[in-house]
N, C-alpha and C positions, 0 to 999 in steps of 0.2 A: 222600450223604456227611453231610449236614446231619443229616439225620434218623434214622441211624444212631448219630452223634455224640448228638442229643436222647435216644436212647435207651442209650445207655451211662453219659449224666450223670442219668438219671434212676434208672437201679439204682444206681449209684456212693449216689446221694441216701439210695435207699431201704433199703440195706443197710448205708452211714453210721448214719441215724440207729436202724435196727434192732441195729447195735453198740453202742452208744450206752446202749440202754434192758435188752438183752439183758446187758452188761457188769455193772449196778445189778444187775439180777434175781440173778444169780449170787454176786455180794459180798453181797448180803443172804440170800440162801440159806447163803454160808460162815457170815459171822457170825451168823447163828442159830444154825447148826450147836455151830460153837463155843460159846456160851456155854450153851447147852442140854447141853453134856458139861461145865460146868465145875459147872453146878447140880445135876446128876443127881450129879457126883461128890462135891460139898460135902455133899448131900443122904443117898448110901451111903456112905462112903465118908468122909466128916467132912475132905476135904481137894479142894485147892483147884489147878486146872490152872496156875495161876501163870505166866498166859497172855491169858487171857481176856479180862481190862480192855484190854490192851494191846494187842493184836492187833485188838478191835473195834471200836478207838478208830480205830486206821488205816485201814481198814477202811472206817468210816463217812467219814471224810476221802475213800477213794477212790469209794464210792456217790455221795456227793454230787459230784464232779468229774465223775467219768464221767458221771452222770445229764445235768448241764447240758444238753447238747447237745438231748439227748430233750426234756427240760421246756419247752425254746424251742419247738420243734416242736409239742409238742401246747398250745402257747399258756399254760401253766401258771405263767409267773416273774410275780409280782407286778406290777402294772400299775397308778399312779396315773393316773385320769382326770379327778378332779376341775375342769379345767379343759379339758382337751380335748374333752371329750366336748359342748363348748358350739363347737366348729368341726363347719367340713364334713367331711363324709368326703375331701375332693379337700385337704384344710387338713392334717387329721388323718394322711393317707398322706404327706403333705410332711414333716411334724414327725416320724415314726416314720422317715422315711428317714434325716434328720440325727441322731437320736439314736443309730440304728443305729449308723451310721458314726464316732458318741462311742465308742460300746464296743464297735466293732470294735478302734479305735485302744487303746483304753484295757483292752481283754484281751490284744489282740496284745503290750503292753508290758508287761503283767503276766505272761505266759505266760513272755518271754523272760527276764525279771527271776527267775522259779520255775525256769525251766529252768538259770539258773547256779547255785541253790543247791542241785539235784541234782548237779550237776557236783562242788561244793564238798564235799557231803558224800563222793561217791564219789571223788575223787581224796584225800580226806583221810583216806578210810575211818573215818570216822567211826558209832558204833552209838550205841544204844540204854544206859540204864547200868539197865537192868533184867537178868533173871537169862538172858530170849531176847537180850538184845544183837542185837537184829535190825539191820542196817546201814540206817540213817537215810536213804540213796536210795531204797531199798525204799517207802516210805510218801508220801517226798516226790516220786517219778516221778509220781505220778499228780495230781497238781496240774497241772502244765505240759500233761501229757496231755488230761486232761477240760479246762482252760482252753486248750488250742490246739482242741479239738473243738469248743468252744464257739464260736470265733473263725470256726473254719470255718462252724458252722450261721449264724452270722450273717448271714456272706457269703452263702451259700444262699440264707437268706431276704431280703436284702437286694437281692440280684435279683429277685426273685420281685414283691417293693414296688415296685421299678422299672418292671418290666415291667406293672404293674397302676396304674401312671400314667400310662403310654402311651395 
């Protein structure tokens, strides 16, 4: 049962953070898309998708959310060690566990704080006052999303630190 369970939170992991990086991949393949038909058009065409700033912009808002999760995983978020890096490794895994546990707390609250003002936009219906009117939860969902994925990868790896102090 244990080790059955081991392996179910192990894909659960693997497939996590492969949503995560796959989600990025795909957002950045749209907004190329797009904006490469907005220049092809300007370019024959002397007119402009009336679109393309906007939509890339959210866009890039949701790459970078979604991506979080993936960047933590492959070690990639900015990392001040000017100090740490003068501890033990057995010093250094202690200090990464509490800071962890800082911005678990401090996504988790963030997440939820993002998450009401998708709510606020959608129950308000509120859009966009460009010519797409796109409805403003639209862009804002993915904040709470890529910041609740993040909160989770923390977790992940917050165990992991755990277990590698044992």
């Amino acid at each position: 049962m244990e080790l059955k369970l081991a392996l179910y939170s192990e894909a659960f992991i693997k497939y996590f953070y492969l949503a995560s990086k796959v989600a990025g991949q795909i957002l950045i393949l749209g907004m190329t898309m797009i904006i490469t038909v907005d220049v092809l058009a300007r370019a024959t065409i002397g007119k402009s998708t009336l679109i393309s700033f906007e939509v890339s912009g959210y866009t890039l808002v949701a790459i970078v959310f979604l991506g979080l999760a993936y960047t933590l995983r492959m070690g990639r978020h900015i990392k001040i060690e000017i100090l740490t890096r003068h501890l033990s490794d057995r010093w250094q895994l202690r200090l990464e566990i509490v800071v962890f546990i800082i911005c678990i707390i401090f996504i988790a609250w963030f997440t939820w704080i993002t998450w009401s003002s998708v709510a606020t936009n959608y129950a308000q219906k509120m859009t966009s006052i460009t010519t797409l009117h796109m409805p403003m939860w639209i862009p804002y969902f993915f904040i709470p999303v890529g910041s609740g994925m993040l909160a989770l990868a923390l977790v992940i790896e917050l165990v992991g630190k755990i277990k590698g102090l044992k």
